[in-house]
N, C-alpha and C positions, 0 to 999 in steps of 0.2 A: 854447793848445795843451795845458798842461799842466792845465785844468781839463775839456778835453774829453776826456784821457785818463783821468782821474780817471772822471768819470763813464761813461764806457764800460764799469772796471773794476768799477763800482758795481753795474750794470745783469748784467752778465756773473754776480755772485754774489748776486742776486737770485736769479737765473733758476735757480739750485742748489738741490737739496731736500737736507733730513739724511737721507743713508740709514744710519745707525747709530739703536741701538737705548740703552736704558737698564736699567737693575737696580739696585733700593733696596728698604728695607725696615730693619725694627729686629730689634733681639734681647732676649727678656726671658730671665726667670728661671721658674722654675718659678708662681711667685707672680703672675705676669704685670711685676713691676718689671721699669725699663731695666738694660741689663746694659753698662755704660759701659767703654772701653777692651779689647773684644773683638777679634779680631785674626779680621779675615773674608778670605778667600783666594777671588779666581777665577779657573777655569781654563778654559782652553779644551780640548775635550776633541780635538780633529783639529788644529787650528792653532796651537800651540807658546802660545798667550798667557796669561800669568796676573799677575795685579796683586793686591796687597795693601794693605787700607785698614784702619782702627779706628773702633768704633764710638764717635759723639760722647756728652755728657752726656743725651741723650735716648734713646742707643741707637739710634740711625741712621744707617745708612752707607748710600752710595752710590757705584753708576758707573754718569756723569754718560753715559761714550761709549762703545758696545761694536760694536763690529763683528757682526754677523747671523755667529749660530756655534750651536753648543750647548755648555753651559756646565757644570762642576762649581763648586760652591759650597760652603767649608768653614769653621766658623764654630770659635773653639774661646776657651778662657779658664780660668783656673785654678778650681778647685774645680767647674767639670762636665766633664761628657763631650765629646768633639768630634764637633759635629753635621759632618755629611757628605749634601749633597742632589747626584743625578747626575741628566742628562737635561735641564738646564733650557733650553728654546729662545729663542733671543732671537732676533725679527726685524726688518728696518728700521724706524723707527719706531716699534716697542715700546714699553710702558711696564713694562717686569714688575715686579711689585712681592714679596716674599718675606720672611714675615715670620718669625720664628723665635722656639722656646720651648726653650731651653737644660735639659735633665736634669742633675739633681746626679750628682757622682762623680769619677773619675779622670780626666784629660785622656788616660791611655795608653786608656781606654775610648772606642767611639767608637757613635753612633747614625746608620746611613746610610737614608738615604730616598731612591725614584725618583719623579722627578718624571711626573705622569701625564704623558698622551696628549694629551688635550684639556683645554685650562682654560677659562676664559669672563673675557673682558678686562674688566676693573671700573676700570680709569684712563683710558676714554675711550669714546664713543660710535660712534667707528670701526665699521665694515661691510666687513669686506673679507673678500677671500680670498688665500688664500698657499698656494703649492706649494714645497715645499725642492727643494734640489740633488739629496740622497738622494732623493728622490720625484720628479724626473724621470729622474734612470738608471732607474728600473722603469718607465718606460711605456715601448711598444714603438710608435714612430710612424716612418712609412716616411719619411720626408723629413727627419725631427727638426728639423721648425718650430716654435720655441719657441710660435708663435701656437695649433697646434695642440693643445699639452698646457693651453694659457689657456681652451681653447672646453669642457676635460672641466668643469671650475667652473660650482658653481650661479650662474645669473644671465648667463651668458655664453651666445651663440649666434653660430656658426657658418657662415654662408653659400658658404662657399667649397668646391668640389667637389675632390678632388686634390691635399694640401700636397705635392709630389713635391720641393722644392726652397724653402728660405728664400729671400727675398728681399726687398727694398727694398719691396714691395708686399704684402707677407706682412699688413700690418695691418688691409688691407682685407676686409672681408668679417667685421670681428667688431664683434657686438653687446653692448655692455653695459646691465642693465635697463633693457633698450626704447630706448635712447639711438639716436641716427643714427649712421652709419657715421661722420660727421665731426666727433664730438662726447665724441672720447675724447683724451688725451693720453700718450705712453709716455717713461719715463724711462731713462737708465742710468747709476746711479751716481751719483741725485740730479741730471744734467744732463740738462735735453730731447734727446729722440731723434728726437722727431715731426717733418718736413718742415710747418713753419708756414703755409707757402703754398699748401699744397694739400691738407693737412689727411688724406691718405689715402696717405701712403709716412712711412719712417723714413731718416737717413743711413744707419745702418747695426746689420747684425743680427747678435747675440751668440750664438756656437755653444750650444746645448744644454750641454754638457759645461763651459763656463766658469761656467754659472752657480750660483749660489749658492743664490737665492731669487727668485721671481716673486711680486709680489704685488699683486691688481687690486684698487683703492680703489673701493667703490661711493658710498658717504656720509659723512657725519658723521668725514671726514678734515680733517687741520690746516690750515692756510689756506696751509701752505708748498708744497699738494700741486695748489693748486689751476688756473684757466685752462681748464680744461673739466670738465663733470659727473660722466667716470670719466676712473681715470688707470690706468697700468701700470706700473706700477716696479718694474725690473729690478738686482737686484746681483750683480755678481759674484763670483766667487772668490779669495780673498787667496792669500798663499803659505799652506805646511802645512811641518810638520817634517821631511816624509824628501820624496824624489824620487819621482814617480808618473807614470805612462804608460797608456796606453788605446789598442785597436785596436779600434772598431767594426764589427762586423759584422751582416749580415742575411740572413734564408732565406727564401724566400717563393715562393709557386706561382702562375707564369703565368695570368692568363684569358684 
């Protein structure tokens, strides 16, 4: 009994993906040398988090586990300036890597950088596409079928006429490059979401507004993602620092 509970609970965290993201990266010195015992601070810039680590004898710090957020990153040490980087995104599965060149000077001095818009992933061969939380409150869709803001993404097509209403069958009708209707997989929160048995419903469907980040795996994803050709993984919203509320509304002209 108790080795077949064992293994059930084995199978049950298999079947789990990481949806947490990572952030590493060294610090030099003007000269490019390691800059050892650096005191690197991250913060979350919506969701109250922040941790602090040192950098090791090579100059490299990491965190290992971050929650899909956007981040401020502040590096500082005696005899430079305190570097300050804002905007940094980190999404599930992530790798972001951030490497830093410390300016000499006063630590009351400080050198702030925003992080661009768009970067290009250099830790992994990944394909995918990701829409944030912030980038789905801007779309305006009548039914606010999470399935529906997944069909605006390149690669993704649409067959279904009317998203008027989410539901348990909300997944059918989308295509990913060229793939069959029954040849995708959707996640939430690192746990399958997809009805196995029939390969064309979900147990259930995450309002719009809880979520965090969508993001559809076309390729060259880690093998924790795998079981079908494309996947969908879904995360949600952790807590935030103050209280917040939302009343949806919509205007729209009869045909």
């Amino acid at each position: 009994m108790n080795r077949l509970l064992l293994g059930l609970l084995l199978a049950a965290s298999l079947q789990a993906q990481n949806t947490s993201g990572s952030l590493s990266g060294t610090v030099q010195d003007p000269a490019g040398a390691m800059v050892v015992n650096a005191k690197v601070t991250l913060t979350g810039e919506n969701n109250g988090f922040i941790r602090t680590v040192t950098t090791n004898k090579e100059g490299f710090f990491n965190y290992p586990d971050v929650t899909p957020a956007t981040f401020t990153i502040k590096v500082e040490h005696a005899g430079f300036k305190s570097y300050l980087k804002t905007g940094i995104q980190v999404g599930s599965s992530d790798r972001k890597v951030e490497n830093i060149q410390l300016v000499l000077g006063q630590a009351s001095e400080s050198v702030t950088v925003t992080a661009e818009a768009i970067t290009v992933n250099l830790s992994s061969g990944e394909r995918s596409g990701t829409l944030s939380g912030e980038q789905l409150d801007q779309i305006a869709l009548r039914g606010r079928d999470i399935f529906d803001a997944i069909s605006l993404m390149a690669g993704v097509v649409n067959t279904t006429n009317g998203r008027d209403a989410p539901g348990p069958t909300s997944i059918g009708g989308i295509y990913i490059m060229g793939g069959r209707n029954d040849s995708k997989n959707m996640t939430v929160n690192g746990a399958t979401n997809l009805d196995t048995g029939s390969n064309g419903s979900v147990h259930s469907m995450p309002s719009m507004d809880s979520v965090a980040e969508v993001k559809v795996l076309i390729s060259g994803y880690s093998a924790e993602n795998g079981r079908n050709p494309s996947s969908i993984a879904i995360t949600t919203k952790g807590g935030g620092s103050s209280f917040t509320g939302r009343l949806p509304g919509m205007c729209g002209t009869p045909r």
